[in-house]
N, CA, C, O and CB atoms as a CASP TS submission, in Angstrom:
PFRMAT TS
TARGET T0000
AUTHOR 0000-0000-0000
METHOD Language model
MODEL 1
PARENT N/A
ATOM      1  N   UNK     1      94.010 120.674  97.947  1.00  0.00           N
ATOM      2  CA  UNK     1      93.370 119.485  98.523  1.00  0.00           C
ATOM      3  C   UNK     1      94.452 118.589  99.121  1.00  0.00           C
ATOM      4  O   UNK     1      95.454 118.352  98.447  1.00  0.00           O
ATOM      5  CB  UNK     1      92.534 118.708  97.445  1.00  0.00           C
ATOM      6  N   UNK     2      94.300 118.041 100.430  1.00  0.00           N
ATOM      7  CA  UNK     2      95.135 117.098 100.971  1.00  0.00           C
ATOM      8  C   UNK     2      94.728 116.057 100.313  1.00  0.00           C
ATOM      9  O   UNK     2      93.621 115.779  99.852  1.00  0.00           O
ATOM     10  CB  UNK     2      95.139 116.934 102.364  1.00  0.00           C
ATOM     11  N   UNK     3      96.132 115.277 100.307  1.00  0.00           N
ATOM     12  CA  UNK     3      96.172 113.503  99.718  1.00  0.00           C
ATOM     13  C   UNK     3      95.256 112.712 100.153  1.00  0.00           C
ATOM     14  O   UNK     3      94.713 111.941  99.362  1.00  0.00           O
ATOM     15  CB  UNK     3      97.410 112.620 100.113  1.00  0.00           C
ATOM     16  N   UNK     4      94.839 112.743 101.720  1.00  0.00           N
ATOM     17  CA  UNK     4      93.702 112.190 102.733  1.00  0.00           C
ATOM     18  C   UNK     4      92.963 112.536 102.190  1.00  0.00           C
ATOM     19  O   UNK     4      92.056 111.836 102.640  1.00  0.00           O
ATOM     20  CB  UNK     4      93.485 112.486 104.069  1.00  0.00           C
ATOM     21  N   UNK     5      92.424 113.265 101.320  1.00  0.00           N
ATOM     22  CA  UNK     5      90.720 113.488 100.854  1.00  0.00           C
ATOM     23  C   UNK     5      91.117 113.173  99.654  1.00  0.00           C
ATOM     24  O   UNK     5      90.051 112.783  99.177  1.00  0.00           O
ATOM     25  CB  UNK     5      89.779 115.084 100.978  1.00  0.00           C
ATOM     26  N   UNK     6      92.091 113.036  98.612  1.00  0.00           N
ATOM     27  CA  UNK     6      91.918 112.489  97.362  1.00  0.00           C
ATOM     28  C   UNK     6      91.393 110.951  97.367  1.00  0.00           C
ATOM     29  O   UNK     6      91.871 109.972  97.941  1.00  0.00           O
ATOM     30  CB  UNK     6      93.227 112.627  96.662  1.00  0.00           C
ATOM     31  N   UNK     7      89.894 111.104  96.278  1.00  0.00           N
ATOM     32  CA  UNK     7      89.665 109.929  96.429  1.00  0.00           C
ATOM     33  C   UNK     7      90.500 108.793  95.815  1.00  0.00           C
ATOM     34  O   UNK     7      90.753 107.622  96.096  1.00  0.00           O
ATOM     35  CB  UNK     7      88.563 109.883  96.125  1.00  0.00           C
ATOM     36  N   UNK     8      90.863 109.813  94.691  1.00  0.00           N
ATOM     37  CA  UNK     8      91.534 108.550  93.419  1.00  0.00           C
ATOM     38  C   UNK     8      92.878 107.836  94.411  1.00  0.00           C
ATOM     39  O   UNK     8      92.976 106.610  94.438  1.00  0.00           O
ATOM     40  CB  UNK     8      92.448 109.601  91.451  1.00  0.00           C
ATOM     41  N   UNK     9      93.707 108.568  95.068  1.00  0.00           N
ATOM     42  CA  UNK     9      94.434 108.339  95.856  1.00  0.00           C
ATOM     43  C   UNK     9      94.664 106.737  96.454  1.00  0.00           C
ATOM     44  O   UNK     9      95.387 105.764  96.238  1.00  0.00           O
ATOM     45  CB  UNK     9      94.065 109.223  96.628  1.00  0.00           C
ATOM     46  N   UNK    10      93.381 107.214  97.479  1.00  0.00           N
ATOM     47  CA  UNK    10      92.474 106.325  98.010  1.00  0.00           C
ATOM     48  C   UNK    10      92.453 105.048  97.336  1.00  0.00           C
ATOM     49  O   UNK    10      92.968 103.965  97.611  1.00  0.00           O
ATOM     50  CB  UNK    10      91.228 106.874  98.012  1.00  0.00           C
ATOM     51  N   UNK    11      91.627 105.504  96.254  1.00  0.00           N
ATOM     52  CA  UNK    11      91.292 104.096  95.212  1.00  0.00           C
ATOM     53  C   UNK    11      92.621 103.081  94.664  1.00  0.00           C
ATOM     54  O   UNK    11      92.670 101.863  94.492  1.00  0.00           O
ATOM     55  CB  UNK    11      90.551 104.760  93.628  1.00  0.00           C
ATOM     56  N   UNK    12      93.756 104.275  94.461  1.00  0.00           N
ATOM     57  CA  UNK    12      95.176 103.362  94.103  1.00  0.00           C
ATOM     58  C   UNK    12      95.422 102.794  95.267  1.00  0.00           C
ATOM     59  O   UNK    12      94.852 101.703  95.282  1.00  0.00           O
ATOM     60  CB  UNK    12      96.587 104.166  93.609  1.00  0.00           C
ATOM     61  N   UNK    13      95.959 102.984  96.196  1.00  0.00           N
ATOM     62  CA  UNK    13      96.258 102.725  97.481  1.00  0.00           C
ATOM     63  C   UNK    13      95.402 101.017  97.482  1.00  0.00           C
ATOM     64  O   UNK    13      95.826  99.863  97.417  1.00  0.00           O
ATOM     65  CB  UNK    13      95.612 104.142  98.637  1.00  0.00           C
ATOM     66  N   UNK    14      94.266 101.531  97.574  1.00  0.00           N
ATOM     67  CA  UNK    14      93.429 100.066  97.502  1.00  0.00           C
ATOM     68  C   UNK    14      93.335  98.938  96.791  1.00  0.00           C
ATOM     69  O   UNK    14      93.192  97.733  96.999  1.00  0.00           O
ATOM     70  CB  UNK    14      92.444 100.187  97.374  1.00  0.00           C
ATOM     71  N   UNK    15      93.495  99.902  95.613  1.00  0.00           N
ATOM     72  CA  UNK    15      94.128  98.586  94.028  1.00  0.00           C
ATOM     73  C   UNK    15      95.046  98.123  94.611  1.00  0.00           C
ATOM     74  O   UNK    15      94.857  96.977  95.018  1.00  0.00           O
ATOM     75  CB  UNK    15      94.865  99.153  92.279  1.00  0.00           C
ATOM     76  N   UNK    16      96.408  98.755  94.914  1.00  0.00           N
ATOM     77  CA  UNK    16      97.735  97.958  95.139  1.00  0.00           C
ATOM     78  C   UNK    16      97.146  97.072  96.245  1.00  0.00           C
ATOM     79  O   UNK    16      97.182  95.916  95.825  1.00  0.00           O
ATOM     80  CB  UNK    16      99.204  98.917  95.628  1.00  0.00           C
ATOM     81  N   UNK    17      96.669  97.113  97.359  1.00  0.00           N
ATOM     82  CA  UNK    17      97.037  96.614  98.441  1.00  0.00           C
ATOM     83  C   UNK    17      95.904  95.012  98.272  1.00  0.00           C
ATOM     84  O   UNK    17      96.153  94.126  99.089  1.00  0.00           O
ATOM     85  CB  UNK    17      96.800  97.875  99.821  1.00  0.00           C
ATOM     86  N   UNK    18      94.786  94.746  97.277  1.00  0.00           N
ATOM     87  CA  UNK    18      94.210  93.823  96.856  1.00  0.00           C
ATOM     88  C   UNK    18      95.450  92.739  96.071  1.00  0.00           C
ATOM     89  O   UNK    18      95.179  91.541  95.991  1.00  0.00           O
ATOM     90  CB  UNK    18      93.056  94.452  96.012  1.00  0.00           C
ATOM     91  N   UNK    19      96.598  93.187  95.599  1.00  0.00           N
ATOM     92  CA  UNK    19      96.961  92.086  94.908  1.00  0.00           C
ATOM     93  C   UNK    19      98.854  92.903  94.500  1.00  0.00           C
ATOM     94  O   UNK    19      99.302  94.041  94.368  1.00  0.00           O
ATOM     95  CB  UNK    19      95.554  91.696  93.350  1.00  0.00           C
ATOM     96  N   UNK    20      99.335  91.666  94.451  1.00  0.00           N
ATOM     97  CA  UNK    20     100.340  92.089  93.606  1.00  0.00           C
ATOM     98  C   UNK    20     100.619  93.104  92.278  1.00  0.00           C
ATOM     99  O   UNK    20     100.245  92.761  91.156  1.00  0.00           O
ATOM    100  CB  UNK    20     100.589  91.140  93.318  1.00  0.00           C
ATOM    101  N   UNK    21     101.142  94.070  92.460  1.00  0.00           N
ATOM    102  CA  UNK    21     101.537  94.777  91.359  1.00  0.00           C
ATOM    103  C   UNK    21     102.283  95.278  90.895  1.00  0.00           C
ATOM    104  O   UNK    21     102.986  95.990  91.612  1.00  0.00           O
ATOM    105  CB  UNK    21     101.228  95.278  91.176  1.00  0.00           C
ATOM    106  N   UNK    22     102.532  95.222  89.658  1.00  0.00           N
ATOM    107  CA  UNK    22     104.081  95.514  88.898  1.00  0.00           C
ATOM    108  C   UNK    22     103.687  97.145  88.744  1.00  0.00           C
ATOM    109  O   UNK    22     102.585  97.677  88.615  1.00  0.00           O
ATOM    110  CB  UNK    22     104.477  94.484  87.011  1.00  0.00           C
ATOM    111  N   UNK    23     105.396  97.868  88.830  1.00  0.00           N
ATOM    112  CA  UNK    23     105.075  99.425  88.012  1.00  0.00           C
ATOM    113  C   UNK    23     104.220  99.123  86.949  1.00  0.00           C
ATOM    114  O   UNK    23     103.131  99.691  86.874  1.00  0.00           O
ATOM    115  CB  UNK    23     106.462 100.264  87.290  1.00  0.00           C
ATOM    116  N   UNK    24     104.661  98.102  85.916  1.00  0.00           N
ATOM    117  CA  UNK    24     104.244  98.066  84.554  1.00  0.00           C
ATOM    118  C   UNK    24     102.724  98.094  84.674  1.00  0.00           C
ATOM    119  O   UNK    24     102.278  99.103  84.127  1.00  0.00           O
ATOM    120  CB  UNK    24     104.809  96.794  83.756  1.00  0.00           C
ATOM    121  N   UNK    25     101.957  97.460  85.111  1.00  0.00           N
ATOM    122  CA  UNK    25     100.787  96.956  85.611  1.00  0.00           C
ATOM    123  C   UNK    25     100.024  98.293  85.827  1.00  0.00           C
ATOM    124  O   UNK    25      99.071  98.700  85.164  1.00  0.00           O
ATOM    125  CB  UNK    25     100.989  96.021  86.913  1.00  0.00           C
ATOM    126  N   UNK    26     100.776  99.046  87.144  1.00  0.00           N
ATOM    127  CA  UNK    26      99.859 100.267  87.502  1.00  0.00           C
ATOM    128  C   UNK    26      99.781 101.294  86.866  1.00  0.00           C
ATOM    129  O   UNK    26      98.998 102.243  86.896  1.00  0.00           O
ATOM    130  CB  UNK    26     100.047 100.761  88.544  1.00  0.00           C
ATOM    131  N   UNK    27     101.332 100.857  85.817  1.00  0.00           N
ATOM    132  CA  UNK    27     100.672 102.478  84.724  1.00  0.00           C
ATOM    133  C   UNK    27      99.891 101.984  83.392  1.00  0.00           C
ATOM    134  O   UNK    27      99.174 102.705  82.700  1.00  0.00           O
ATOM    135  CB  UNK    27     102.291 103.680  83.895  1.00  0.00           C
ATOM    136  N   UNK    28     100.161 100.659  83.177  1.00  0.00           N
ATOM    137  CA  UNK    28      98.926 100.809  82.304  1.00  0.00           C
ATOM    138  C   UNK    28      97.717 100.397  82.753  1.00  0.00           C
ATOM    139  O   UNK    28      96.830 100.250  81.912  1.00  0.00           O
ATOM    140  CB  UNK    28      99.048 100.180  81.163  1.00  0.00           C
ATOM    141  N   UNK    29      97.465 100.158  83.987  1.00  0.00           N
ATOM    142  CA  UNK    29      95.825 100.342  84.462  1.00  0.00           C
ATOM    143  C   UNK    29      95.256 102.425  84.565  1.00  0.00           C
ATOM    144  O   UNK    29      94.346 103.073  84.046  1.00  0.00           O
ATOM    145  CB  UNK    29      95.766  99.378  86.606  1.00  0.00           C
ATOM    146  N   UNK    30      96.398 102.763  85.511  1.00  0.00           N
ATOM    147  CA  UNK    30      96.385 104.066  85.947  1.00  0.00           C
ATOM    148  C   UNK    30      96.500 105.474  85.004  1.00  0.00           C
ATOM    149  O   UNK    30      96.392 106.652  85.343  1.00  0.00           O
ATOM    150  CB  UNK    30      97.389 104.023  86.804  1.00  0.00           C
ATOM    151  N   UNK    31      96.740 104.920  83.809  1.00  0.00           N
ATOM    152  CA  UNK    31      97.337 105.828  82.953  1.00  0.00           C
ATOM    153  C   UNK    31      96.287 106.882  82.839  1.00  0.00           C
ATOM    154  O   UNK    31      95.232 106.853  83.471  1.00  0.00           O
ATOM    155  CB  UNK    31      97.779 105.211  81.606  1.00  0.00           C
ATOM    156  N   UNK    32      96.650 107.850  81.965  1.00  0.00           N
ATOM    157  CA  UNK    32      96.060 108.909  81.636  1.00  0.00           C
ATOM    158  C   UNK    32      96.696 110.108  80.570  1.00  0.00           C
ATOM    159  O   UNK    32      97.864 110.455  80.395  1.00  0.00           O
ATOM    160  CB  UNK    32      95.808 109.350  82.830  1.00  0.00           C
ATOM    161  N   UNK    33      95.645 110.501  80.050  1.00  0.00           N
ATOM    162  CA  UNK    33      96.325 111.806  79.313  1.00  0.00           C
ATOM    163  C   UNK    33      96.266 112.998  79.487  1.00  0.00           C
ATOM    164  O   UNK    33      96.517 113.855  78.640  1.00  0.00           O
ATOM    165  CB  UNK    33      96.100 111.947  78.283  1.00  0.00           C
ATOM    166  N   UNK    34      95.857 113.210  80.838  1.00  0.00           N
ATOM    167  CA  UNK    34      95.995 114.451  81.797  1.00  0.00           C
ATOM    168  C   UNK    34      97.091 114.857  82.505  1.00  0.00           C
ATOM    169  O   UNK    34      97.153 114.464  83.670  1.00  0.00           O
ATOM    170  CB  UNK    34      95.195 114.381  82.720  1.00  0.00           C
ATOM    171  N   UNK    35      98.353 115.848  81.903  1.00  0.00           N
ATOM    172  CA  UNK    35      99.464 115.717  82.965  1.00  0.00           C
ATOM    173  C   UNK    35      99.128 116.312  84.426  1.00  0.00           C
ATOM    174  O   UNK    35      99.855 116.311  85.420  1.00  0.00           O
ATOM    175  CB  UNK    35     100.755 116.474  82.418  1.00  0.00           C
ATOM    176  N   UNK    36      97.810 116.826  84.276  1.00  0.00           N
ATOM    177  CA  UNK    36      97.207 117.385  86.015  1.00  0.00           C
ATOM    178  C   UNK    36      97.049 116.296  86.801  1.00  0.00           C
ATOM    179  O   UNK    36      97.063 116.579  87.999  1.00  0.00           O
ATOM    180  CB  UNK    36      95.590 118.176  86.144  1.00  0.00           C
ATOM    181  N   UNK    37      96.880 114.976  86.512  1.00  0.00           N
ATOM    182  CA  UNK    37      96.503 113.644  87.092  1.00  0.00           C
ATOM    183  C   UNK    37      97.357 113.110  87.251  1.00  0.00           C
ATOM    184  O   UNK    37      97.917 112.577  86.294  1.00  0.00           O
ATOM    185  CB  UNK    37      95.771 112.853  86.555  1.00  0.00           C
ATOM    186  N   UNK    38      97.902 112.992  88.650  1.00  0.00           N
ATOM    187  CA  UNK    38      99.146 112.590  89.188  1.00  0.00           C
ATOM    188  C   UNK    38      99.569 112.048  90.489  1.00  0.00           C
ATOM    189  O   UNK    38     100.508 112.206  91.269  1.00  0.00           O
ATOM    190  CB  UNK    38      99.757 113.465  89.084  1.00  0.00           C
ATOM    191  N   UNK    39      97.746 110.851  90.346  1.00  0.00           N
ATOM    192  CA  UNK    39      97.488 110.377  91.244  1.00  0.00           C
ATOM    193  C   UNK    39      99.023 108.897  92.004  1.00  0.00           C
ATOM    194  O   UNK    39      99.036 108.260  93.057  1.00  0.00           O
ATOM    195  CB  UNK    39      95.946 109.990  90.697  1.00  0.00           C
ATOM    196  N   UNK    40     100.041 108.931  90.810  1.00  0.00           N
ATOM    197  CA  UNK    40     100.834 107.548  91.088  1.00  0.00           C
ATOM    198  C   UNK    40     101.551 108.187  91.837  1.00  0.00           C
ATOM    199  O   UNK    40     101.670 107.651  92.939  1.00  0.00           O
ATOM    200  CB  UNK    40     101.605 106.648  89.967  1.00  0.00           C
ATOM    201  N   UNK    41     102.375 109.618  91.642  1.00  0.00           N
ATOM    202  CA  UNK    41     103.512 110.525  92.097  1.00  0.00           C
ATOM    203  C   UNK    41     103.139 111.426  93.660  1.00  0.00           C
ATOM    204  O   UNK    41     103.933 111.971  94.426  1.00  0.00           O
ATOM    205  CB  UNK    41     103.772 111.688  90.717  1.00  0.00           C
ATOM    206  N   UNK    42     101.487 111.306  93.754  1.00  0.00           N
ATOM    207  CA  UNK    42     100.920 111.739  94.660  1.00  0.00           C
ATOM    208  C   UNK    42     101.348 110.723  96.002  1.00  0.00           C
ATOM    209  O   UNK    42     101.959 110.909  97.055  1.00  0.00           O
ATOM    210  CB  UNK    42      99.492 111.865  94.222  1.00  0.00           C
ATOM    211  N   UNK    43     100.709 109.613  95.385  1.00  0.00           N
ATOM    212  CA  UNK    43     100.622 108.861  96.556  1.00  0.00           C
ATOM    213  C   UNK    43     102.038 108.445  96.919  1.00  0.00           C
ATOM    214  O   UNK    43     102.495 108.301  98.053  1.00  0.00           O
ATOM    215  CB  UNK    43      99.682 107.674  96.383  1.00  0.00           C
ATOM    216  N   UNK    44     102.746 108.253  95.568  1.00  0.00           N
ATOM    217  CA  UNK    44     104.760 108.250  96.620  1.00  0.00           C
ATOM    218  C   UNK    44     104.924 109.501  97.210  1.00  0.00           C
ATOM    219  O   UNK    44     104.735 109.509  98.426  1.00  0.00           O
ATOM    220  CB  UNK    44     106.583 108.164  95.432  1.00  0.00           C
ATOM    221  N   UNK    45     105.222 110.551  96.695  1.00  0.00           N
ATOM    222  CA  UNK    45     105.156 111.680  97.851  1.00  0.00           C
ATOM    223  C   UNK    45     104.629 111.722  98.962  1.00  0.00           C
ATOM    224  O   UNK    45     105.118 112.395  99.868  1.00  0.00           O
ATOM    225  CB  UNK    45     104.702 112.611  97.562  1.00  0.00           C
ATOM    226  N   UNK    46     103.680 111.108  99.085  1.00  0.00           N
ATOM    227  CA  UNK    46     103.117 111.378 100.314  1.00  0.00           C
ATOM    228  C   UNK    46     103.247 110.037 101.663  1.00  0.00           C
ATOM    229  O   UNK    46     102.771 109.977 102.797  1.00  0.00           O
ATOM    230  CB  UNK    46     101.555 111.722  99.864  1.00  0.00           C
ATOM    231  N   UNK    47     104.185 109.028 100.802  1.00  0.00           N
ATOM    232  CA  UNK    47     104.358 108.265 101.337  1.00  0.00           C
ATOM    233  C   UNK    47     103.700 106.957 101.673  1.00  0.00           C
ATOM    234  O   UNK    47     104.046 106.166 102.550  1.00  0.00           O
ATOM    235  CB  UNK    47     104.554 108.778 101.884  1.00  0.00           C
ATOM    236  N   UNK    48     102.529 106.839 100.696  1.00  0.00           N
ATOM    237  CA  UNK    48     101.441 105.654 100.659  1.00  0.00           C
ATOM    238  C   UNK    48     102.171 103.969 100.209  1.00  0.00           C
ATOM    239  O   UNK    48     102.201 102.834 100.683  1.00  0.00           O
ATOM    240  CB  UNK    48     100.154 106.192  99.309  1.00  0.00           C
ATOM    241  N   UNK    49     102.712 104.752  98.936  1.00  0.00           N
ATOM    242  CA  UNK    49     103.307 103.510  98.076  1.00  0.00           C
ATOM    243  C   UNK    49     104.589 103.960  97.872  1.00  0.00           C
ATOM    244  O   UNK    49     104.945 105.137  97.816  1.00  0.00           O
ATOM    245  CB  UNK    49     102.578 103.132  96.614  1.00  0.00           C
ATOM    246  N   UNK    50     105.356 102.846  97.749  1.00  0.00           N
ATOM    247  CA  UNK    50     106.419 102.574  97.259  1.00  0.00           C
ATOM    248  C   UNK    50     106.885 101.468  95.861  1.00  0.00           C
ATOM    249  O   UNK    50     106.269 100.451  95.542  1.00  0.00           O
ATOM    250  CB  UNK    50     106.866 102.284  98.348  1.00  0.00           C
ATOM    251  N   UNK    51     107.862 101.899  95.335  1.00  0.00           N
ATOM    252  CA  UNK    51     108.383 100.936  94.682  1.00  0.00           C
ATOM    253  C   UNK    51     109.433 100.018  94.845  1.00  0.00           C
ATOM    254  O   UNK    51     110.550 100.475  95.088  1.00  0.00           O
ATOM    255  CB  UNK    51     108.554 101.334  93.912  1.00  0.00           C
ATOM    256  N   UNK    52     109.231  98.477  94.733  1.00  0.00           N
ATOM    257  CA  UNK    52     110.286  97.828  95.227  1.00  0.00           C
ATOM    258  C   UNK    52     109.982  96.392  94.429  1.00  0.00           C
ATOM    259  O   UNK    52     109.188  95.462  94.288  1.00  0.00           O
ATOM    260  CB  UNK    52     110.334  97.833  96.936  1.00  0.00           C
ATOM    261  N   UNK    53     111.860  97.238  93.830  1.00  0.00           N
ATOM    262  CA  UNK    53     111.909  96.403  92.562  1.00  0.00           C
ATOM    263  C   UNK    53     111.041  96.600  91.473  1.00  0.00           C
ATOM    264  O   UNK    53     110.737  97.760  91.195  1.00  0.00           O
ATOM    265  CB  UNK    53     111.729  95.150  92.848  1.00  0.00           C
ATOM    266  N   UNK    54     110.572  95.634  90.782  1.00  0.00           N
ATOM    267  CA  UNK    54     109.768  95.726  89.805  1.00  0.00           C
ATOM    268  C   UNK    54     108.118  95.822  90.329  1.00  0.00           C
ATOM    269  O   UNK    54     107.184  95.974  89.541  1.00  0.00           O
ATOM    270  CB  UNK    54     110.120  94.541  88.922  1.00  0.00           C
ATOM    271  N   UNK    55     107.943  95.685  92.029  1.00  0.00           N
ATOM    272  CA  UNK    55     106.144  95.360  92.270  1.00  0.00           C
ATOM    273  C   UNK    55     106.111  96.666  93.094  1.00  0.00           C
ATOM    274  O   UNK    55     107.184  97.018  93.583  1.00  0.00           O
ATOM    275  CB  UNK    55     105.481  93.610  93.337  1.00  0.00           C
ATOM    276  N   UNK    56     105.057  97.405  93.304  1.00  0.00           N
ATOM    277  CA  UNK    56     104.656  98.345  94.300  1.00  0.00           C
ATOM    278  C   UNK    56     104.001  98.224  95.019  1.00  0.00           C
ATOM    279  O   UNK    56     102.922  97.742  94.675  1.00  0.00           O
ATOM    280  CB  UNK    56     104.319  99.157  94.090  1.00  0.00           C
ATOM    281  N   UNK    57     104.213  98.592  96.570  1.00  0.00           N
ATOM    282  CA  UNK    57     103.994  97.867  97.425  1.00  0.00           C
ATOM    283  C   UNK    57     103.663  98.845  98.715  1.00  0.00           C
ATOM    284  O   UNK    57     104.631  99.307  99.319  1.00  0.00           O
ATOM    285  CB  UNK    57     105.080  96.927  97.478  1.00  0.00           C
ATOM    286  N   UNK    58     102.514  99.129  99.095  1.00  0.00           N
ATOM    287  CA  UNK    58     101.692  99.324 100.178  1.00  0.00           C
ATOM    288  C   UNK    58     102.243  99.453 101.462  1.00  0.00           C
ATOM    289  O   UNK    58     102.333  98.492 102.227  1.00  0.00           O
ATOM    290  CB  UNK    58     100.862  98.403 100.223  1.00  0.00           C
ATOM    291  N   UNK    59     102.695 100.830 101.798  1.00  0.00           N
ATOM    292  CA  UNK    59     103.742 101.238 102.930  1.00  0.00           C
ATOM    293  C   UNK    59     102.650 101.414 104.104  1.00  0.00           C
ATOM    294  O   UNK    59     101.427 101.337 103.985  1.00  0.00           O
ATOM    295  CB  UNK    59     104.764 102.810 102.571  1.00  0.00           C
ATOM    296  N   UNK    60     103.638 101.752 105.636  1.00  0.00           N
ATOM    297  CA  UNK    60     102.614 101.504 106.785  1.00  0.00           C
ATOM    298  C   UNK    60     102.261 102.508 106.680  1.00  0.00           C
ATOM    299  O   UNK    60     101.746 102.717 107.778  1.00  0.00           O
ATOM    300  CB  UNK    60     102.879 101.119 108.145  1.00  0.00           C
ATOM    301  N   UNK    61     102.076 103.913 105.752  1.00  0.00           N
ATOM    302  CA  UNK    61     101.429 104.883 105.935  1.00  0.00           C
ATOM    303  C   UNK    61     100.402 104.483 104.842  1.00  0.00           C
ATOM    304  O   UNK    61      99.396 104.078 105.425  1.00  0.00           O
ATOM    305  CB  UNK    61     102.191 106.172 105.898  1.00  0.00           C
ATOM    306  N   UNK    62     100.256 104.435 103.601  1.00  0.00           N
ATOM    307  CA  UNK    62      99.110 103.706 103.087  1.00  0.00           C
ATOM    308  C   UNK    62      98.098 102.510 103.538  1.00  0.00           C
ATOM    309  O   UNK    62      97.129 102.233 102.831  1.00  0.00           O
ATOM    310  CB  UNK    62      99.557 103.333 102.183  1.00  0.00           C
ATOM    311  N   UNK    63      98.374 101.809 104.763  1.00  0.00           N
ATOM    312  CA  UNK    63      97.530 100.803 105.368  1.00  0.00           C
ATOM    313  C   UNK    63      97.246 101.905 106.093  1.00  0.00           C
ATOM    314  O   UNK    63      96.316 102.453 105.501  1.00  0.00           O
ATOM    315  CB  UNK    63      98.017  99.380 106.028  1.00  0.00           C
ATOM    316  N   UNK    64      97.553 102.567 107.104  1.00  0.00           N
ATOM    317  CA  UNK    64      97.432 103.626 108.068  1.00  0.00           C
ATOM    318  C   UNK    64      96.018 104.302 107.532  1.00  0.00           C
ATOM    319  O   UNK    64      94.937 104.286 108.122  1.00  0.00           O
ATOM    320  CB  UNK    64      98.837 104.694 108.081  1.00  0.00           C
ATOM    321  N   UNK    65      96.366 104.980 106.080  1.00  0.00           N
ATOM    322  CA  UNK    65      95.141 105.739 105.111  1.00  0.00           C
ATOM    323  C   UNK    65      94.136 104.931 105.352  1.00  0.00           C
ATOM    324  O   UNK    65      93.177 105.303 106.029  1.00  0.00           O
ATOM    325  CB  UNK    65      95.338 105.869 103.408  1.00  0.00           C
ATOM    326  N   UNK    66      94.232 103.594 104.776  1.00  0.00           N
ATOM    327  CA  UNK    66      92.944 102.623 104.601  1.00  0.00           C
ATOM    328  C   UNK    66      92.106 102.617 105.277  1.00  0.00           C
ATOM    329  O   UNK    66      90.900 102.813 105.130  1.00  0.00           O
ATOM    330  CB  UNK    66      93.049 101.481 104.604  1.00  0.00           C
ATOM    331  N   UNK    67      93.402 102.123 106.990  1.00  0.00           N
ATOM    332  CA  UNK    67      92.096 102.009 107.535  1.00  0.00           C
ATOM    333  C   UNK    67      91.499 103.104 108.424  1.00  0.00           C
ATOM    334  O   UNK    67      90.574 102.778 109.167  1.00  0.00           O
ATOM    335  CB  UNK    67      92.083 100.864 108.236  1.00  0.00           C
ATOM    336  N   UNK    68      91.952 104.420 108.423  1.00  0.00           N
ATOM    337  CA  UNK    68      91.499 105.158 108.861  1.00  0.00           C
ATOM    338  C   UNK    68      90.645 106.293 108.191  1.00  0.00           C
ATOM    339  O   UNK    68      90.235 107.315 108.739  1.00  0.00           O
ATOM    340  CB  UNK    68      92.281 105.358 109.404  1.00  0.00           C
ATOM    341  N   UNK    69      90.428 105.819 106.631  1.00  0.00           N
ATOM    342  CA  UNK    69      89.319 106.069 105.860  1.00  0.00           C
ATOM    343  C   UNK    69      88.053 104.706 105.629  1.00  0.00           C
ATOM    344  O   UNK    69      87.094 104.863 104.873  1.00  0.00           O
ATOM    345  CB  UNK    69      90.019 106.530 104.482  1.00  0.00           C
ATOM    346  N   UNK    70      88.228 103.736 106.224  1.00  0.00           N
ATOM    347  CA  UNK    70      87.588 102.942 106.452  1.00  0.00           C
ATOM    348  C   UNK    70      87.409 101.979 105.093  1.00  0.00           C
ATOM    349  O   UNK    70      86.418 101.312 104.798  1.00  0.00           O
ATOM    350  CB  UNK    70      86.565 103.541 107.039  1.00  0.00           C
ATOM    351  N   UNK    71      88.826 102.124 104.261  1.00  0.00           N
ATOM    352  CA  UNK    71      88.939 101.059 102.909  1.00  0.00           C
ATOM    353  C   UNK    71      90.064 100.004 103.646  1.00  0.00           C
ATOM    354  O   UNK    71      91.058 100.260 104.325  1.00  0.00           O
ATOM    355  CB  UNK    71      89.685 101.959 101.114  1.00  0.00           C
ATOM    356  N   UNK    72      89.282  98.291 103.075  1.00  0.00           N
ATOM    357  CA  UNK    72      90.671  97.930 103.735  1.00  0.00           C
ATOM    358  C   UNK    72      90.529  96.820 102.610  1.00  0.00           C
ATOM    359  O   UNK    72      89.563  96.727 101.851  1.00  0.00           O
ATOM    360  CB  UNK    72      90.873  97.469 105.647  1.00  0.00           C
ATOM    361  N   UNK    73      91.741  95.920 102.621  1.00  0.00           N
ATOM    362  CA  UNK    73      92.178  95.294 101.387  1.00  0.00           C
ATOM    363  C   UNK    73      91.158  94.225 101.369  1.00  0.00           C
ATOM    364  O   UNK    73      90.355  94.481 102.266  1.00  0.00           O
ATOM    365  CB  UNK    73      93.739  94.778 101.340  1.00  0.00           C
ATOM    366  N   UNK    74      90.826  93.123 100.738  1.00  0.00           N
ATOM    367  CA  UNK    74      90.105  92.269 100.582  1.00  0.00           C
ATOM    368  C   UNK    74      91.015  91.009 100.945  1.00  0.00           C
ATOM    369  O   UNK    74      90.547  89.872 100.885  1.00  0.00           O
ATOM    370  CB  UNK    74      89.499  92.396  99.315  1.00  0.00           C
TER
END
């Protein structure tokens, strides 16, 4: 499955880009006990999000996703 059709993807991408967020923040919202679920490592690979510094932060290829899946930040 491409990253573009992951929804969860999607859905992080959108969390971050609504508000400020710390790493700390997105892994304990994002967490899981599935090591198959690897929706945080997905979306840096693929270039959505980044980390910078302590907040993660919504790259021009993750706005790019948004709005060309038709999610956009609030």
């Amino acid at each position: 499955m491409l990253a573009e059709d992951d929804p969860l993807i999607l859905d992080l991408v959108e969390w971050v880009s609504r508000d400020e967020r710390s790493h700390a923040d997105l892994m304990e919202t994002w967490r899981t006990s599935c090591p198959r679920l690897t929706v945080w490592e997905d979306a840096v690979e693929h270039g959505y999000l980044a980390r910078q510094g302590k907040l993660i932060a919504v790259t021009a290829k993750g706005w790019e996703l948004l709005g060309t899946s038709g999610r956009r930040a609030a």
